[in-house]
N, C-alpha and C positions, 0 to 999 in steps of 0.2 A: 521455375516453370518447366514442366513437359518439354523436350526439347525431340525432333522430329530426326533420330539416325540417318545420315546419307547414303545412299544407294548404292550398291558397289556394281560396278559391270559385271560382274562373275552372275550378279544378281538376275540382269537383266537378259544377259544372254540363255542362262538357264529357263526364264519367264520363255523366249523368243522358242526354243527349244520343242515350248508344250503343245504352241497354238498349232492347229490344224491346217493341212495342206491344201484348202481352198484358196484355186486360181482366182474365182470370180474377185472383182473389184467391187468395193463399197461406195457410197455417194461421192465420196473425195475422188473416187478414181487409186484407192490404192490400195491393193492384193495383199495376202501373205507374202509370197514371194519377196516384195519390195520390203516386210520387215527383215525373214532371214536372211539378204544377200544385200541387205543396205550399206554392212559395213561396218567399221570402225567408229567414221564421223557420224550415223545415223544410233549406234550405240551412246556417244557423248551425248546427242543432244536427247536422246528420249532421258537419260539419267539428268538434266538439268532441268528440264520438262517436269516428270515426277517429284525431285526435290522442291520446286517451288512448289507446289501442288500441294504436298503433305506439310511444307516448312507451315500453311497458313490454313489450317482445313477449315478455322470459320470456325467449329464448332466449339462448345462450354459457353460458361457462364462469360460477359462484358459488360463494362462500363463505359457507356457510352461507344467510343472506338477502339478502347481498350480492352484486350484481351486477360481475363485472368483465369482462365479456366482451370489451372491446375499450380496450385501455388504449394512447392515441397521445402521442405526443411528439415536437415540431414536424411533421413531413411523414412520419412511421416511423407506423405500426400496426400490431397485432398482435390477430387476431382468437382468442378461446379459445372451446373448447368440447370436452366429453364426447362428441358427438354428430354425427358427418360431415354428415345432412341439418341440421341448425341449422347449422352450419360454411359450407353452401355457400347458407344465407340469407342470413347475415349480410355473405358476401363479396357478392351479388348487390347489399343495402341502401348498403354501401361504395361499390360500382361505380356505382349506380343516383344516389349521392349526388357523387360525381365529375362526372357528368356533365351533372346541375342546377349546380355550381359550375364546369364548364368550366375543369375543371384532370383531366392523366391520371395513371391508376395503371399503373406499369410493369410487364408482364408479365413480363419480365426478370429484374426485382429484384425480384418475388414469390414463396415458394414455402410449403409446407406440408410439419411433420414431426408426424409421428405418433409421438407419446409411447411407449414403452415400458412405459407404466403400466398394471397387469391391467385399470383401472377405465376406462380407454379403449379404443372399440370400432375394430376393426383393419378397413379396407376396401381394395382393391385400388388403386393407383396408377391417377393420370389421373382420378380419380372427382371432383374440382373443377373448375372454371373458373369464368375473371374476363374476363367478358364471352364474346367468341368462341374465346376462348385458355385450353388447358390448363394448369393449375399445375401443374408438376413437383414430385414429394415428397425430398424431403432428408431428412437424417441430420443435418444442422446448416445454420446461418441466422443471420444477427446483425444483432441490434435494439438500433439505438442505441448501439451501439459494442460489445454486451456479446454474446457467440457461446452462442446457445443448440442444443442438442443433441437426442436425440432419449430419449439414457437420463436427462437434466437433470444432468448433470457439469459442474465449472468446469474438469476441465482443460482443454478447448477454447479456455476464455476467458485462463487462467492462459498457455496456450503463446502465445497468440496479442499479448497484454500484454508477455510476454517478448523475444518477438521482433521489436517495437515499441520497447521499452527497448533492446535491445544496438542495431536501427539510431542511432538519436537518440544514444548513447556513442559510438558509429564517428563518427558525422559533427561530433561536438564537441573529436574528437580534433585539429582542426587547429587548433585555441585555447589546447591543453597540457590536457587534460581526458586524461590516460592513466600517471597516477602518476610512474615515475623520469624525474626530469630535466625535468618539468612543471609544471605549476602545482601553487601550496602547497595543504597538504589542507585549511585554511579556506577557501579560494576553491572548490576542486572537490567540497567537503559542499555549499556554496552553492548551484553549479551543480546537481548531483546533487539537492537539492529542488528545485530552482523548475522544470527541463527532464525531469527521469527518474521521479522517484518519482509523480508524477501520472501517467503513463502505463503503469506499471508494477504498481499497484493499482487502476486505473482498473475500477468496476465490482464491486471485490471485496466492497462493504457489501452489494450485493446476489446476489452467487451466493458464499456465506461458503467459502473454503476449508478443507477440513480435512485430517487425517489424509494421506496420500501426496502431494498437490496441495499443504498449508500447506510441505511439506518441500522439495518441490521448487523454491516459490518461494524459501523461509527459503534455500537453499544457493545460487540464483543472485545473492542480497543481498549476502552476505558475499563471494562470489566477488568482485562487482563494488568494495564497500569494499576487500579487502584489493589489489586493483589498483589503487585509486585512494592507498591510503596504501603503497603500494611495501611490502605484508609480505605473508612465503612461506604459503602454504596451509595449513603445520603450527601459524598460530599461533593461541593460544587466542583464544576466540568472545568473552569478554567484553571481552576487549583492544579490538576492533576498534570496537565500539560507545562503548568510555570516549575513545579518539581522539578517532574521528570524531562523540561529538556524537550519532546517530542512535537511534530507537529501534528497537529489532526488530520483525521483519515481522507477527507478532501484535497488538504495540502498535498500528502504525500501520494496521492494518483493525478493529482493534475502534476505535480514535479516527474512523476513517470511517462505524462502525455506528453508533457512538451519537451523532456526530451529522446523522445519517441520521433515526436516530429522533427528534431534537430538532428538525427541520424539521417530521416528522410530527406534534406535539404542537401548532405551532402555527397548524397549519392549519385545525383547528378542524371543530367536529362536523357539518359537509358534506363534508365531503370522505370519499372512496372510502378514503383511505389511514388516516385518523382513526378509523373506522368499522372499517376493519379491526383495528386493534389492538387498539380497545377489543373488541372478539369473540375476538379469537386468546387475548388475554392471561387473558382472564376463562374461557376453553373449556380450552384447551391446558395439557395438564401438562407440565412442566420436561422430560420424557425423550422430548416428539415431536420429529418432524423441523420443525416449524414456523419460519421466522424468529423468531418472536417467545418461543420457546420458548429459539432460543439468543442472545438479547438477553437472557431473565433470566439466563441463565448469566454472562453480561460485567457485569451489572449486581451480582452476586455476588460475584464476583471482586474487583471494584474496591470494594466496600464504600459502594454506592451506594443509594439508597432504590430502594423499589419500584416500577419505571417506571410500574404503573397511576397514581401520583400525576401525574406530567406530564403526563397525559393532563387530567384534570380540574385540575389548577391549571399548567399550562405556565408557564417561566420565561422571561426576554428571551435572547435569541441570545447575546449578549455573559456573559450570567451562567453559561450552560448551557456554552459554550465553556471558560469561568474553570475549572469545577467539573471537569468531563470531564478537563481536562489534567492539575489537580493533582493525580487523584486517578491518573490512570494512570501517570504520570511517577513519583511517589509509588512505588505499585508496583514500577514495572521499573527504579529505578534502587538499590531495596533487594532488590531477588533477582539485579542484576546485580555489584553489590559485592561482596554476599555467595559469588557464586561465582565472583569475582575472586582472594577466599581463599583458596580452597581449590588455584590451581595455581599452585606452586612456579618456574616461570616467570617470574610476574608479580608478583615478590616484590621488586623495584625499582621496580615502576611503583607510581607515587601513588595510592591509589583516590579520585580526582575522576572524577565521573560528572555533567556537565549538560545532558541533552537540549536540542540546538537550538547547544549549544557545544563549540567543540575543545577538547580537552585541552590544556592549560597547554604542553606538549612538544612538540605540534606548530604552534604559536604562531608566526609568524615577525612581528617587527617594521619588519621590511622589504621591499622586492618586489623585492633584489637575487639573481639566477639562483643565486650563489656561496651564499647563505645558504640558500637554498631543498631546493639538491642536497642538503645537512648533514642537514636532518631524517630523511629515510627511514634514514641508519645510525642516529641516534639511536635511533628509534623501533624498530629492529632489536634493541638494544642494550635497550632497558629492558623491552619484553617477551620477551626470552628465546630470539631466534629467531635473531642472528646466528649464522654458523655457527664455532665455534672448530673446533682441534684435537681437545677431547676430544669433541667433538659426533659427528668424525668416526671416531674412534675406537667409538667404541659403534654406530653405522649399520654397519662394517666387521666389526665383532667382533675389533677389532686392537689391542690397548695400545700398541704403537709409534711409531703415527699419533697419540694426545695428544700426544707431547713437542712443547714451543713450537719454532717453525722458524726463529723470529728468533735465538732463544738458543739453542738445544738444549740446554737443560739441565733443565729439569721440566713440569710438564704446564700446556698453554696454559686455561688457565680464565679467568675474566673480572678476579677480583681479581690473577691474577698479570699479565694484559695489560698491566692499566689502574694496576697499579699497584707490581709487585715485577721486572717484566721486565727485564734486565739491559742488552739490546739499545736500549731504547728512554728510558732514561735520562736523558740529554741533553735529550730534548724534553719529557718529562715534569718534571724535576724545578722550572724556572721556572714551569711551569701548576699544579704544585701548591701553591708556596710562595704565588704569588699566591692561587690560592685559599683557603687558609689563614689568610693575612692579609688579606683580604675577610672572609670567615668570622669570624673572632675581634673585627675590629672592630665588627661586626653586634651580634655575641653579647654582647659588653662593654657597646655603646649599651643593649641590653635588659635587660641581670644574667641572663644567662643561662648563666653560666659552668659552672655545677654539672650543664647538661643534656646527655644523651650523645647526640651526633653520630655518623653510620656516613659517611667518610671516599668512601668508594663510591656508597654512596648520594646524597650531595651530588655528584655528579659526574654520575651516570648521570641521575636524577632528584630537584633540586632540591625540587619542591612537593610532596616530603611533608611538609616541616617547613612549608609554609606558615602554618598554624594557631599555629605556632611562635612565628616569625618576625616576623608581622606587617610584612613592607617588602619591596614589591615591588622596593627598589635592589639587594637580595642577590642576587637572581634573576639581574639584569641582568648585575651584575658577572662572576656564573657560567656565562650564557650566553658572553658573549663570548670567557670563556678557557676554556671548554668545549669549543663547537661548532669551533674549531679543530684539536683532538687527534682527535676523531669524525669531520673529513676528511681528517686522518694517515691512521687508518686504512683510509680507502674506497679513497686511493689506494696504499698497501700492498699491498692485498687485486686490486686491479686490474694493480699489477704483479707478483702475484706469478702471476694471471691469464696477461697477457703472456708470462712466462717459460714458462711449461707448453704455450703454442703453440710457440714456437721449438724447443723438445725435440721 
């Protein structure tokens, strides 16, 4: 906040110094005279006088009986108010306060936008200045990284995040940060938090996206996941989050609100931000536009107590952290299962869902290039998005385009590829036996003889039977005589590429 420098006697004596030598008495009954020979103690108290006076001028923008007229952070301010003559005080008190501390305010980097709000009075352009220099009025202005507008929209701040996010992805691309044929998707989730997503929702706990804005950002999210895990556009939404590990983009701005909120709890009842909550929350009903209004609403959701309690009993940073996560992970990794179920797609992929970690499938045990390439067909292959024969047959409206091309003899589907194809025989039938006999010796070590196994599914993806199983040697076994048939097929698929240029 603006804070109101104290008044030095040197100050006031000097003031006393100016006024004019009129005997006459005023209504009070008191002269010049009685200022300049008041003395010392008449010096003190006019200086305590003044100080209260300027410490509270009333003037800027409040909340209720809270003042917040000038809210700075590090060398940024930002002056508020209802009232353009208050507006061009407070900048005068700023400037006038610059220039006791012998540091300048930039004309430049200063401007003024007039709200759109009815409750704000509309004046003509140029009607400010800071010092000799007019403020120019804007439409938009960004404080402190976050782009405020003139109708109070985030998409300003939303585009402008976004387009900070795709530089930062461009310039990481020379380290394999760009899905096929790059770094594995453990390593570019890694990247992807610690360089992208702080830039990306930067600001978002305070101007809360919603409705058109939440959507806009939600679809550049996924864009950018499913470039990074090397899958086509068409594939389903919860696939890409059980991969990679991430939460969605809701998750992760209400995890930035609350604790956003959990800082303000423990700031304690001076503070500007403390003061305000405990008013919004106790005033505002659930259906204003209030911040705090849609803080109860996350607080709801997540099945959390009544944020008024933090307020009055705040917890430790580390406890509030604990709670916050397990409660919203909790949430989004049970509505994201759950409609993992429901597409028929993804009905080889495992539902393991661990925010913060990859999926078991796109796991590599190695940081050998050959091993790495292998994932993205996998990961094609278990959720539903490689393209077959009969894939292409239905986009065409053609039945003749099913029949397998390696055989031509019946329709290319995933179990007849991977496993009845007649063409591919030879390489299949050692990977299966092996597999089998891995398998059964697993299954024997546990007495798991009597349990049904899908033949397919051990192939495509292993860790559904994990719970099963209990031994992660099976996995391994599988991996290895796996991920070799799944680069049969990439490069198949690449020569058959090949062939269709030369035609």
């Amino acid at each position: 906040m603006f804070q109101h420098q104290s008044i030095t006697e040197n100050e006031i004596v000097e003031a006393l110094k100016l006024l004019n030598l009129n005997k006459s008495p005023d209504i009070f009954g008191v002269s010049t005279e009685n200022l300049l020979y008041g003395g010392q103690s008449l010096i003190y108290h006019l200086k305590e006088l003044l100080d209260n006076i300027l410490a509270d001028s009333g003037y800027g923008g409040k909340i209720g009986s809270i003042s917040c007229c000038a809210p700075t952070c590090a060398d940024d301010l930002a002056i508020l108010s209802n009232c353009p003559y208050e507006t061009q005080i407070l900048i005068d008190m700023a400037f006038d306060f610059s220039k006791r501390e012998a540091y300048l305010l930039q004309p430049a980097k200063s401007c003024v936008i007039q709200s759109k709000s009815r409750h704000h009075e509309k004046v003509n352009e140029n009607f400010w200045n800071l010092g000799n220099s007019v403020l120019p009025t804007s439409n938009k202005a960004t404080h402190i990284g976050i782009c405020r507008t003139d109708d109070d929209s985030c998409k300003a701040t939303i585009d402008e995040n976004l387009k900070k996010a795709r530089r930062t992805l461009y310039s990481l691309m020379g380290v394999g940060l760009y899905g096929e044929n790059g770094l594995d998707p453990q390593t570019s989730m890694s990247i992807m938090n610690t360089y992208i997503i702080p830039i990306m929702f930067y600001g978002l706990e305070i101007v809360i996206p919603r409705g058109r804005c939440l959507e806009t950002l939600n679809i550049q999210f996924k864009k950018f996941l499913k470039q990074l895990l090397s899958l086509p556009k068409t594939v389903a939404d919860p696939a890409i989050y059980m991969i990679s590990g991430m939460l969605p983009v809701e998750a992760q701005i209400d995890v930035k609100i609350l604790t956003f909120y959990g800082n303000i709890t423990r700031q304690g009842k001076n503070s500007i931000e403390w003061q305000l909550a405990e008013r919004q929350l106790n005033v505002k009903s659930i259906n204003s536009n209030s911040w705090f209004s849609l803080l109860r609403k996350i607080f709801l959701k997540y099945e959390l107590n009544d944020p008024a309690q933090y307020l009055v009993n705040p917890i430790s940073k580390y406890q509030w952290k604990r709670e916050i996560t397990s409660k919203v992970q909790k949430f989004w990794i049970e509505k994201i299962l759950n409609q993992a179920k429901l597409y028929t797609s993804l009905r080889y992929l495992s539902l393991i869902y661990k925010p913060g970690q990859c999926h078991p499938i796109a796991n590599t045990n190695t940081m050998n290039s050959r091993e790495i390439i292998r994932i993205p067909t996998k990961l094609k292959i278990a959720t539903g998005s490689y393209i077959l024969q009969t894939v292409r047959a239905k986009f065409k409206s053609n039945t003749e385009l099913s029949i397998c091309k390696l055989c031509n003899e019946t329709e290319e589907t995933l179990p007849h590829f991977l496993l009845t194809c007649k063409s591919l025989e030879d390489i299949r039938k050692p990977i299966l036996e092996d597999l089998i006999n891995s398998c059964s010796e697993e299954l024997a070590a546990f007495n798991m003889k009597g349990e049904h196994f899908d033949i397919l599914q051990l192939i495509i993806d292993p860790f559904t039977y994990m719970t099963m199983l209990r031994n992660e040697k099976v996995f391994k076994v599988i991996q290895n005589i796996i991920d070799p048939k799944c680069e049969r097929y990439r490069l198949l698929q690449l020569d058959d590429i090949k062939k269709k240029k030369r035609k």
